[in-house]
LUMNU-78761 format. One record per residue (C-alpha): residue number from 1; residue in one letter; x, y, z. Coordinates in steps of 0.05 Angstrom, whole numbers, plus 5000, padded with zeros to 4 digits. Example, Ala and Ser with C-alpha at 12.3 -4.5 7.8 and 13.67 -1.06 7.14 Angstrom:
% LUMNU-78761
NODE     i   aa      x      y      z
NODE     1    A   5246   4910   5156
NODE     2    S   5273   4979   5143
This chain:
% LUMNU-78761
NODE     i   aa      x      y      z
NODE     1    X   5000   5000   5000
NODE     2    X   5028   5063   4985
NODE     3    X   5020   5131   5021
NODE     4    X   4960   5162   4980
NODE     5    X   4927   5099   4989
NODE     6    X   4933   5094   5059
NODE     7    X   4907   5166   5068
NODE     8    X   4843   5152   5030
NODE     9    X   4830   5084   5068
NODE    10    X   4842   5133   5139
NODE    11    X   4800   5179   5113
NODE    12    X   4744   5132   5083
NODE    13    X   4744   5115   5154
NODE    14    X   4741   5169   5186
NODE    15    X   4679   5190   5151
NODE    16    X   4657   5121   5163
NODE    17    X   4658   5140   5234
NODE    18    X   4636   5209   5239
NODE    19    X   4563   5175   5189
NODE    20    X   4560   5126   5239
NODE    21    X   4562   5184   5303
NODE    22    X   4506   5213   5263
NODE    23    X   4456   5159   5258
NODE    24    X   4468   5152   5329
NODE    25    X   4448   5213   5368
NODE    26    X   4419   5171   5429
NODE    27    X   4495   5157   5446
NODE    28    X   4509   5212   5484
NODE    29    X   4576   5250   5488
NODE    30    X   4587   5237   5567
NODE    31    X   4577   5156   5544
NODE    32    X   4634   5161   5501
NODE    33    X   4681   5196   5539
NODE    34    X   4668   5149   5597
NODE    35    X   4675   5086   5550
NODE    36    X   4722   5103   5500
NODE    37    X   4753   5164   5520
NODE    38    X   4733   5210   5464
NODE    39    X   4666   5242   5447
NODE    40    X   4641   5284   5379
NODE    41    X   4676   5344   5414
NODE    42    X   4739   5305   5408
NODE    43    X   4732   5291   5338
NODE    44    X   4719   5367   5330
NODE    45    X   4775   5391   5365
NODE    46    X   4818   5347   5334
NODE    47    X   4792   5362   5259
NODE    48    X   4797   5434   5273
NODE    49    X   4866   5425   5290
NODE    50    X   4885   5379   5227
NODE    51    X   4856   5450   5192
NODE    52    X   4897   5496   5230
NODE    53    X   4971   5450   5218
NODE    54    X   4950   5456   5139
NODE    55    X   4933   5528   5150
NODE    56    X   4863   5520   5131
NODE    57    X   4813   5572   5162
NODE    58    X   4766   5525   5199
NODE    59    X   4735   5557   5262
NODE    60    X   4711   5511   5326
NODE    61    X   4627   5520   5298
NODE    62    X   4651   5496   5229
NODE    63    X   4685   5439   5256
NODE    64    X   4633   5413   5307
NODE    65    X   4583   5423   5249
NODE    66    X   4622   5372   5202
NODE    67    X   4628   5314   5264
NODE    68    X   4548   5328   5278
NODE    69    X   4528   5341   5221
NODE    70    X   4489   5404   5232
NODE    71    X   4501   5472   5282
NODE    72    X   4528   5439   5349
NODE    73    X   4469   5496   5385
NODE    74    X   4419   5444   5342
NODE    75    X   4448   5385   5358
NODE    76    X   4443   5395   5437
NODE    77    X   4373   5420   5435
NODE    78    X   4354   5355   5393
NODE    79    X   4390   5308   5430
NODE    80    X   4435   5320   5479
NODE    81    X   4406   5298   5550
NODE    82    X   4430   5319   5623
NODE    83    X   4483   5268   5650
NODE    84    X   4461   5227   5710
NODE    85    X   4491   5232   5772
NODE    86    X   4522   5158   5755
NODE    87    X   4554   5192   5681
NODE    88    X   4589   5246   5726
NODE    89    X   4612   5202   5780
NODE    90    X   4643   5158   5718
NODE    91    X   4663   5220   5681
NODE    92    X   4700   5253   5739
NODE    93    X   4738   5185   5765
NODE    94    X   4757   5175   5689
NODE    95    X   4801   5233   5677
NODE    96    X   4833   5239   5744
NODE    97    X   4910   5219   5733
């Protein structure tokens, strides 16, 4: 496999992934952090910052809006839910190091 190759199976993927995030909006953010360590916002961040190292003007709203598919404002009202006290408990013992 050669390089170009490899970056359009990563980013065949990736997209693969972010579809799949889509069609699930009853997995909620605080699940995935707890379980995988990661959420949409994650993928955001880290697509924003892909744009910024290839000098691409991507802001934070245009990246959230490619992961979910639509303004992240729109997203939360639709789906996002308020974490239980058990998905904080889990949340906060995760990411203490």
């Amino acid at each position: 496999m050669n390089d170009q190759q490899r970056l359009e199976l990563e980013a065949a993927a990736f997209r693969s992934l972010v579809q799949h995030l889509r069609s699930r909006p009853d997995v909620q953010n605080i699940d995935l952090m707890n379980l995988a360590g990661f959420c949409r916002n994650c993928l955001s961040k880290w697509y924003k910052a892909a744009a910024d190292e290839h000098g691409l003007a991507v802001d934070m709203d245009q990246a959230r809006e490619e992961i979910y598919g639509m303004p992240y404002a729109e997203w939360k009202a639709r789906y996002q839910k308020e974490a239980s006290a058990e998905q904080q408990a889990a949340f906060a013992k995760g990411n203490q190091h």
